[in-house]
C-alpha positions as CSV (number, residue, x, y, z in Angstrom):
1,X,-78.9,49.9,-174.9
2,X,-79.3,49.3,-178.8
3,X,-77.7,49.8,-181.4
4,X,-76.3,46.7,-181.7
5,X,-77.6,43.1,-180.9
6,X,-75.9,43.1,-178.2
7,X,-77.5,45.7,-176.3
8,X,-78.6,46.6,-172.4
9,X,-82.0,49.3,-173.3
10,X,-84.2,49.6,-176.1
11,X,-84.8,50.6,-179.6
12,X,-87.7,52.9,-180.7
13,X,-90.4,53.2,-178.0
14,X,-92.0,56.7,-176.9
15,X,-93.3,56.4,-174.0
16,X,-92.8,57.7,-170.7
17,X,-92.0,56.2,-167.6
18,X,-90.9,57.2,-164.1
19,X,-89.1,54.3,-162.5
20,X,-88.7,55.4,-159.4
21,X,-85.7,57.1,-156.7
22,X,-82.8,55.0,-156.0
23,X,-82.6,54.4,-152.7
24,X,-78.2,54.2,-151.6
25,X,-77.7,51.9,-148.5
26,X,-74.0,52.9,-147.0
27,X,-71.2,54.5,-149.5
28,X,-71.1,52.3,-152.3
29,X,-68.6,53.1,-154.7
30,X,-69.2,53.1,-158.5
31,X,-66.2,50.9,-159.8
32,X,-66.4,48.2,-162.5
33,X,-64.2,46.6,-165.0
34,X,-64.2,46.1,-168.6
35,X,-61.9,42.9,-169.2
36,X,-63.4,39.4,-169.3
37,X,-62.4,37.7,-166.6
38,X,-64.1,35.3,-164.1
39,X,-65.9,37.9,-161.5
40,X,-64.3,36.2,-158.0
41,X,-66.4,38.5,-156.3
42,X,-69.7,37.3,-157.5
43,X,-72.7,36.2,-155.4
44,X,-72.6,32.4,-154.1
45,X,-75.5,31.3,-153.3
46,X,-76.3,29.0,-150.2
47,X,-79.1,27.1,-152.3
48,X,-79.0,23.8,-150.0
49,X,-79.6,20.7,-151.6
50,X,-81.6,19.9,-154.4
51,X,-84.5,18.6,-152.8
52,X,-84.8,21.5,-150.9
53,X,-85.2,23.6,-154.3
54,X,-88.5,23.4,-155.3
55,X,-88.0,24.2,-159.3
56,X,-85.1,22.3,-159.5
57,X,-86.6,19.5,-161.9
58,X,-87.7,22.2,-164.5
59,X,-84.0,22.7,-165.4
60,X,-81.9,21.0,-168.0
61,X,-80.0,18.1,-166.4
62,X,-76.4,19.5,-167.6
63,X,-76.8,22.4,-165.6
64,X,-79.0,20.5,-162.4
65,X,-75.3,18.3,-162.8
66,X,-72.9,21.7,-162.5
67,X,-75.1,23.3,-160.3
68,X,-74.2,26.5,-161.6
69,X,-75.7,28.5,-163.9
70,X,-72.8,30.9,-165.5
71,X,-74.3,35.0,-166.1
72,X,-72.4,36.9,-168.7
73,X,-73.0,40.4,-167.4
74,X,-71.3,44.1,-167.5
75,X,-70.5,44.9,-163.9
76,X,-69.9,48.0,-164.5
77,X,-73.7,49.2,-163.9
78,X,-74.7,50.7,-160.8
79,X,-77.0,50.0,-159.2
80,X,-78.1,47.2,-161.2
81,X,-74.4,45.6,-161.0
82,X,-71.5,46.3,-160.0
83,X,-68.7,46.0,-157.5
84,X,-68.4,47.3,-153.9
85,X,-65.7,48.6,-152.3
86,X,-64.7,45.1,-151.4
87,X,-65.0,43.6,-154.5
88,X,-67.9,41.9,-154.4
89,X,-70.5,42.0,-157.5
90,X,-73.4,43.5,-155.9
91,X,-76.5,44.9,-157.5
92,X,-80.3,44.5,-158.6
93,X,-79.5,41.7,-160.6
94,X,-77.5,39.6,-158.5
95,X,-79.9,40.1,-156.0
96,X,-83.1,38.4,-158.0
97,X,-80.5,35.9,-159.5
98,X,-79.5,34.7,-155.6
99,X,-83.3,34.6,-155.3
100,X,-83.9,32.6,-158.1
101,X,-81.3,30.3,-157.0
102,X,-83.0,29.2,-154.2
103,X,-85.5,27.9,-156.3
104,X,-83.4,26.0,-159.0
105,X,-80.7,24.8,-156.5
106,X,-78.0,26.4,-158.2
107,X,-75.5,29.3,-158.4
108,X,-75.8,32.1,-160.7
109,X,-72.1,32.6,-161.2
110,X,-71.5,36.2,-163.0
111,X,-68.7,36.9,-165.4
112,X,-67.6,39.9,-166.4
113,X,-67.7,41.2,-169.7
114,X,-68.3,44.0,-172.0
115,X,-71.9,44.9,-172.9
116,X,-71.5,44.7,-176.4
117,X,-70.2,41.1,-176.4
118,X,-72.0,39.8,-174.4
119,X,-74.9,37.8,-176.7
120,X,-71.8,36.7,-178.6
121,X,-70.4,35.0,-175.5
122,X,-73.9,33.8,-175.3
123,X,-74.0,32.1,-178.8
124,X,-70.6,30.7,-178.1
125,X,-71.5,29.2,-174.9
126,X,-69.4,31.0,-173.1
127,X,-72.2,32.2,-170.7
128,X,-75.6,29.8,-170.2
129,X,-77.5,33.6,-169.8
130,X,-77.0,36.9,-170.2
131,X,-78.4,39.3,-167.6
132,X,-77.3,42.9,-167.6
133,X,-79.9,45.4,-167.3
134,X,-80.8,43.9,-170.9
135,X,-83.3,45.7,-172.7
136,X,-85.9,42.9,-174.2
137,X,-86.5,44.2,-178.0
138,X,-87.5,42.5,-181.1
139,X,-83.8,43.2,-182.8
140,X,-82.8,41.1,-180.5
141,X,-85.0,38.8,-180.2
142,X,-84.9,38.4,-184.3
143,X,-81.1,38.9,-184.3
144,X,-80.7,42.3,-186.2
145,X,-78.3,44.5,-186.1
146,X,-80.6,47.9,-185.5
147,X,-78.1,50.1,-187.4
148,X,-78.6,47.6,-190.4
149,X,-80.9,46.5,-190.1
150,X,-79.4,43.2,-191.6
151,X,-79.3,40.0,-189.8
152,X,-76.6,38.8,-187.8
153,X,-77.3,35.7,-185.9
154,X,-80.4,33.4,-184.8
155,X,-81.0,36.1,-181.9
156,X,-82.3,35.2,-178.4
157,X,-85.5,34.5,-175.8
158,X,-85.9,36.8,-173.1
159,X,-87.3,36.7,-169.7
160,X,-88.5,39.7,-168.4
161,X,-88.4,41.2,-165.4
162,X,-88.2,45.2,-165.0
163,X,-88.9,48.0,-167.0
164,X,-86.5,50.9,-167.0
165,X,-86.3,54.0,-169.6
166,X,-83.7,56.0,-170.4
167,X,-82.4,59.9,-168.8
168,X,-80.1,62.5,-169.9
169,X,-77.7,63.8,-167.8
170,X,-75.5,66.9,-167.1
171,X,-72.6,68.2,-165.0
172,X,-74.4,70.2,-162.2
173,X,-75.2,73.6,-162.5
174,X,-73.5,73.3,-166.2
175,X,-75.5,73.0,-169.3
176,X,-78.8,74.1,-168.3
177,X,-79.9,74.9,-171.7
178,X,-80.3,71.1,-172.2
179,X,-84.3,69.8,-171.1
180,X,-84.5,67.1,-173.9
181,X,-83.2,65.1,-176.6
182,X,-83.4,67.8,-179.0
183,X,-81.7,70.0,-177.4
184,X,-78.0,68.3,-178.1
185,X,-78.1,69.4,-181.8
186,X,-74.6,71.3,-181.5
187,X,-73.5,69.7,-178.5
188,X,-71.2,66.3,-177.2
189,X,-73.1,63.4,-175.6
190,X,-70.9,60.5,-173.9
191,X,-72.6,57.2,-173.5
192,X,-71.5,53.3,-173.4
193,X,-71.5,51.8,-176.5
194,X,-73.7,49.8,-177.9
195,X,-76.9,50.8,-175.7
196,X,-80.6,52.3,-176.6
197,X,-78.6,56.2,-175.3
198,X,-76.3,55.7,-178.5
199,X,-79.1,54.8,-180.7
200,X,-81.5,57.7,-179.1
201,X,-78.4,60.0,-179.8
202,X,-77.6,59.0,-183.5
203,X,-81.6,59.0,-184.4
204,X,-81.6,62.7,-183.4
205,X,-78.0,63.7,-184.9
206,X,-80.3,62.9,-188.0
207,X,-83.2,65.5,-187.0
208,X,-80.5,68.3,-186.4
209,X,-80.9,71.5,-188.7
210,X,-79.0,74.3,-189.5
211,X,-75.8,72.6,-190.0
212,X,-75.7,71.5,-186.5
213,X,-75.3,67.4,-185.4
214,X,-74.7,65.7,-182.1
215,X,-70.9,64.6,-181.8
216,X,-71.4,60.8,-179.9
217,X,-68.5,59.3,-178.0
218,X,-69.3,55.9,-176.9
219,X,-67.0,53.9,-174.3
220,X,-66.6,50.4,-173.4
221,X,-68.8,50.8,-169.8
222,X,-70.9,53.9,-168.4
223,X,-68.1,54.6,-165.9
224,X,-65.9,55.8,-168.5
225,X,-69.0,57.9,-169.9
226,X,-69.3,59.2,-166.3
227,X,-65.7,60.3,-166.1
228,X,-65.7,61.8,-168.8
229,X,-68.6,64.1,-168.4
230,X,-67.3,65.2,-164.8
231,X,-64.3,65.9,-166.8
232,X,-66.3,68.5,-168.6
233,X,-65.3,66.4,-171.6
234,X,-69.0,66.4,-172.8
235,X,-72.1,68.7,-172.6
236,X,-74.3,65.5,-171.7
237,X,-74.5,61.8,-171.2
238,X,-77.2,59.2,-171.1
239,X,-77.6,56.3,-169.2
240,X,-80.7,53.7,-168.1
241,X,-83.1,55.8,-166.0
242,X,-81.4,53.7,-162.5
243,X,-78.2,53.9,-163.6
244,X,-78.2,57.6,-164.4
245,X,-80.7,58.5,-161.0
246,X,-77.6,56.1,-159.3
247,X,-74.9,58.2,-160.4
248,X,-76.5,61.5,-160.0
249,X,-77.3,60.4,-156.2
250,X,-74.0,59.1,-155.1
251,X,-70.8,60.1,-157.6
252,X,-68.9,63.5,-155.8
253,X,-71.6,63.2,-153.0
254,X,-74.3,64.2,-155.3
255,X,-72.6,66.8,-156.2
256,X,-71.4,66.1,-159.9
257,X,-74.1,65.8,-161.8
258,X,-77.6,66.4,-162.2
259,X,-80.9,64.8,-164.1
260,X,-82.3,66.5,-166.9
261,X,-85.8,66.2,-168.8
262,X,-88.0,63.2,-168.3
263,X,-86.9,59.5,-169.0
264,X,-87.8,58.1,-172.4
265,X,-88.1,54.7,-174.2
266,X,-89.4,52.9,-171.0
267,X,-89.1,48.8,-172.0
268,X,-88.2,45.7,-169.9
269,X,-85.1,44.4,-168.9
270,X,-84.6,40.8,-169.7
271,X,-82.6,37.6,-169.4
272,X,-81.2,36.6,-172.4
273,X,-81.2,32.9,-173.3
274,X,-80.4,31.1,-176.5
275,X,-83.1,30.2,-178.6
276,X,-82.4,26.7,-178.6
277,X,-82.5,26.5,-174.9
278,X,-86.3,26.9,-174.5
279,X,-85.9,24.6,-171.3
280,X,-83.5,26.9,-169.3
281,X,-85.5,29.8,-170.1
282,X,-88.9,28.1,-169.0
283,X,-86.9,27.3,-165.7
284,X,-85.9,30.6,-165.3
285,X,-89.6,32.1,-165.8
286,X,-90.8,29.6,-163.4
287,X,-88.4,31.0,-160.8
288,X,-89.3,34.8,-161.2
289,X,-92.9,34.0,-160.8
290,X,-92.0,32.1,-157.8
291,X,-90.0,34.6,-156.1
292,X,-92.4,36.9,-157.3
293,X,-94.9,35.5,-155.6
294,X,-93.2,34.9,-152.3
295,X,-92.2,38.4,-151.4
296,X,-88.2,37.7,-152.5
297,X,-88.9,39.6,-155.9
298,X,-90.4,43.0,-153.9
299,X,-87.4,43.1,-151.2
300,X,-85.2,43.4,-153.6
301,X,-86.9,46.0,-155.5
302,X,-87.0,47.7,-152.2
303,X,-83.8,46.9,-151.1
304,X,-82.8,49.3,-154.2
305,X,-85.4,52.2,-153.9
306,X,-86.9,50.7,-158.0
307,X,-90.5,50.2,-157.1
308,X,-91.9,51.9,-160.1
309,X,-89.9,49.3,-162.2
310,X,-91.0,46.0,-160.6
311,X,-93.5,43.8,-162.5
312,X,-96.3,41.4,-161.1
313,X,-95.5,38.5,-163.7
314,X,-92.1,37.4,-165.3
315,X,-92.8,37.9,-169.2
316,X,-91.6,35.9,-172.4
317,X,-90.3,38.2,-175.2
318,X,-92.4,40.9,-174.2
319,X,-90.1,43.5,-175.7
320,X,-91.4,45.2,-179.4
């Protein structure tokens, strides 16, 4: 996501990637809130005593003293996160964070929010981190607003850990006139605002001809996006490649929608962390190599069928 500062994808890349099948352990139903309250469901993490944490020392002493390390995330975002059927957050990300927390000896406690605020709650110290299927890009990073292109705060470090592009979508059997981005000059797209989809969408409203646009509606979380598009409310809608694969794979029984064209604007996901917190973000870079290098990082990866995303080093700012 984009457009924004505030966004989960990218801005402006071109290149292809193919991250991979998700892979659906049991029924797992796609539910997720937009409010801001505390997630009750999120992971705790049984991360044993300090000693027993071998990065522990690498973070600030604030948060070694809490033990916790709060997670401003949309939990709307399956697979990446979201909530089961029992409430739990559950998800990619929770996953490597629980990981990670058996290296730092703390809890990554994750609070939900809406995508679009969430580097906001990060600059008011609401959240210590942001992690949310995140794309890393140099808006960001620099704090511009991408539709702007002005300035709009100090920005923020990532750490990077996966690389996901972005699909189009359609109702299945519906549509099949749609292969590419191009071809939704004329047509409705839904998406969730504030993501790299809405900006893909609005950069080619502007390459439309013949009197012909793109009508965007953007909602609050991709669920909404989803409902309406099995509505038949839209022609389209775009998603991160896992997120859309996700839905395609489980929402009716596969039966609702279907993948169209290949993924574009592959870039990595990253943590987001203030820039004036360059020790919490070395911390956390020293834990995703770690559980990178002990085998934690690839289970996980597994665990949610995303092999083609996974990376072999965690990555400062890597995002352009």
């Amino acid at each position: 996501m984009t457009a924004s500062t505030t966004r989960r994808t990218t801005a402006a890349r071109s290149r292809l990637a193919a991250v991979g099948s998700i892979a659906v352990a049991g029924a797992l139903i796609l539910t997720g809130c937009g409010d801001q309250t505390n997630d009750s469901g999120s992971e705790s993490n049984d991360t044993g005593s300090a000693s027993a944490a071998p990065l522990a020392d690498k973070l600030p002493q604030a948060i070694r003293d809490k033990g916790v390390i709060k997670v401003g995330s949309d939990i709307a975002y399956a697979p990446v996160e979201f909530k089961d059927d029992s409430g739990k957050t559950v998800g990619i990300d929770p996953d490597l964070a629980a990981a990670m927390g058996k290296q730092l000896g703390v809890t990554f406690e994750f609070e939900n929010g809406t995508f679009d605020s969430l580097i906001t709650g990060l600059r008011s110290k609401r959240y210590d981190i942001a992690m949310s299927a995140m794309t890393d890009t140099k808006d960001r990073q620099e704090g511009i607003d991408s539709d702007t292109g002005k300035k709009v705060g100090e920005g923020v470090d990532f750490v990077d850990y996966f690389t996901a592009g972005v699909s189009i979508y359609t109702q299945k059997g519906k549509n099949t006139d749609i292969k590419s981005w191009s071809d939704l000059c004329g047509k409705k797209i839904v998406v969730q605002r504030g993501t790299v989809s809405e900006d893909l969408a609005k950069a080619e409203a502007k390459k439309c001809t013949g009197g012909k646009t793109i009508t965007i509606e953007a909602f609050d979380n991709d669920q909404q996006a989803q409902t309406r598009l099995r509505a038949g409310g839209a022609a389209a809608g775009s998603s991160d490649f896992p997120v859309a694969a996700y839905a395609v794979k489980t929402s009716g029984g596969g039966n609702d929608f279907q993948l169209v064209g290949e993924q574009v604007e592959a870039a990595p996901y990253g943590i987001a962390v203030a820039k004036s917190n360059t020790q919490l973000r070395d911390a956390l870079k020293a834990a995703l190599d770690a559980i990178i290098a002990n085998g934690e990082y690839e289970k996980v990866i597994k665990k949610w069928g995303v092999e083609d995303g996974s990376v072999t080093e965690a990555t400062i700012n890597g995002g352009k």
